[in-house]
C-alpha positions as CSV (number, residue, x, y, z in Angstrom):
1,X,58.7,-45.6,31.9
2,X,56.7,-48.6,31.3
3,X,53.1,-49.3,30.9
4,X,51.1,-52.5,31.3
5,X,49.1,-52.5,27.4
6,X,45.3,-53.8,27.7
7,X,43.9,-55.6,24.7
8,X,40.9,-53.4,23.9
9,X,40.2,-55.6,20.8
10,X,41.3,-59.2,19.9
11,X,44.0,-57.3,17.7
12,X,44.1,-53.4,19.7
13,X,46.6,-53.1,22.2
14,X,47.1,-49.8,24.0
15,X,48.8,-48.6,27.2
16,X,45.9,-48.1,29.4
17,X,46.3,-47.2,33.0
18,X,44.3,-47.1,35.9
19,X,44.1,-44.0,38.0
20,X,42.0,-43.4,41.7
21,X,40.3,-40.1,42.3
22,X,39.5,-38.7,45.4
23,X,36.9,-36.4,45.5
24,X,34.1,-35.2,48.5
25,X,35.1,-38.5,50.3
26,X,34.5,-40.8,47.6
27,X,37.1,-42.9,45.3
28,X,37.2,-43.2,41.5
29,X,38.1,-45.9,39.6
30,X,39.1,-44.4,36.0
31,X,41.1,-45.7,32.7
32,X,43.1,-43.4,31.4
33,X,45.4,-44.1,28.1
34,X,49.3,-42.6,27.9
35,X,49.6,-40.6,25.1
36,X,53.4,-39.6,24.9
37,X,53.0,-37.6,22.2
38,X,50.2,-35.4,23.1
39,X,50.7,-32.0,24.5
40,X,48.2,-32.2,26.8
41,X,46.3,-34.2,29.3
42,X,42.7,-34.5,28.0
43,X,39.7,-36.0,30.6
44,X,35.9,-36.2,30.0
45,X,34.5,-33.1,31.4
46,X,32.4,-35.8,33.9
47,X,35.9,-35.9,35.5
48,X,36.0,-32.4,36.3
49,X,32.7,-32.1,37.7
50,X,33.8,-34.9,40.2
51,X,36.1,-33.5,41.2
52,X,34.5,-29.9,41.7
53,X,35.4,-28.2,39.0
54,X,33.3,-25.9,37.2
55,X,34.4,-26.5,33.7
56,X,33.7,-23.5,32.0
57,X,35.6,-21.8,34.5
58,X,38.6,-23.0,33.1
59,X,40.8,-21.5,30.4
60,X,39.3,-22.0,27.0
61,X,41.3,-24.2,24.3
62,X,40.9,-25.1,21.1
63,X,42.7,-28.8,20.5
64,X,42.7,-31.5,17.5
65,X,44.9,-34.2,16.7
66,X,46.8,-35.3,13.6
67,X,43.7,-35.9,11.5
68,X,42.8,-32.8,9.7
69,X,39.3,-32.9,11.7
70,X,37.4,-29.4,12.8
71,X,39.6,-28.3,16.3
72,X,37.3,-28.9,19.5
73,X,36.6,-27.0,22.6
74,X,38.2,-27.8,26.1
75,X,38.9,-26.2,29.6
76,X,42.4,-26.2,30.9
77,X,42.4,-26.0,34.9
């Protein structure tokens, strides 16, 4: 699959889609970047609350990246 790449910076690049929520009749214009090698989808909690969800609800998890940075805490739904 292909993505379109948006220059964030004169010399940043990434792939950086746009995505439409619908949620309690209203639409949402977002940006979300691919990540093919992440394990998991991660969205600002903001996202979840507009689309109804009450985000500690969700399944605790404890995620980092490849930086050896303190893990930090999400909600999986």
């Amino acid at each position: 699959m292909n993505f379109q790449y948006e220059k964030i910076t004169p010399t940043l690049i990434r792939p950086i889609i746009p995505i439409y929520l619908h949620a309690k009749g209203n639409l949402y214009g977002y940006k979300a970047l691919i990540d093919s090698g992440a394990d998991n989808n991660i969205f600002h909690a903001d996202i979840g609350r507009v689309l109804g969800l009450k985000i500690d609800d969700g399944k605790l998890y404890r995620f980092g990246g490849i930086k050896s940075a303190p893990l930090v805490n999400g909600y999986i739904h």
